[in-house]
Phi, psi and omega in degrees: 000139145271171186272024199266279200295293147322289201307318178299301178305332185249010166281313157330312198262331182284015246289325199258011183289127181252153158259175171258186185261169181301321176265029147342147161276343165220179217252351171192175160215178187203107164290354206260304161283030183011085216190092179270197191207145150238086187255155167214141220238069231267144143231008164237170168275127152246158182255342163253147179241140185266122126236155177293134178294342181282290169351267164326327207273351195250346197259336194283313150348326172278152180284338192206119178242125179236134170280108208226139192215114186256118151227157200330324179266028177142162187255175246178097200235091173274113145299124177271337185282013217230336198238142207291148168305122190285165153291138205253156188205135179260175190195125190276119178217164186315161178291307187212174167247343185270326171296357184063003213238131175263358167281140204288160203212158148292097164264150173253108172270136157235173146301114132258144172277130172339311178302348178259019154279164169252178160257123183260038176304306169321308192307343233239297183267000000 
């Protein structure tokens, strides 16, 4: 799955879901659910999930967030307003993966665990 093909999937539940510019601190919004989206599209399962603290830090700001993360065993929904501020780490990772451009950088990352997600698969497929 891409994040095409999600965004199209939670549109279905979202009727008023817009996308953003490429460079957004997110990837959608619904004016109707004052309600932005941060998707990321896996291709393998993890029991922990990586977001960026720059991230986190422009998503939690919005009144209503969802972290929606798809991967083979399922789609993945973190409330962030819902969920304790994760501990934070730096980590050398790529500047980005969708752009292709690999060279490593310090970022500061947490883990969130899976378990604090819902899975909304059902809702979706």
């Amino acid at each position: 799955m891409n994040e095409e093909i999600l965004f199209k999937l939670l549109k279905k539940i979202i009727p008023d879901l817009k996308t953003t510019t490429q460079y957004s601190f997110r990837d959608g919004y619904s004016h109707k659910y004052k309600l932005s989206l941060e998707l990321k599209c896996r291709t393998k399962d993890y029991k922990e999930i990586l977001i960026e603290k720059s991230k986190y830090d422009n998503l939690i700001l919005c009144s209503n967030i969802r972290y929606i993360n798809s991967m083979p065993s399922g789609i993945y929904s973190f409330n962030l307003k819902n969920i304790d501020e994760p501990l934070w780490f730096e980590k050398e990772l790529p500047i980005n993966t969708q752009f292709g451009n690999n060279k490593k950088i310090i970022k500061v990352v947490s883990l969130l665990d899976l378990s604090l997600a819902n899975n909304i698969t059902k809702l979706l497929l």
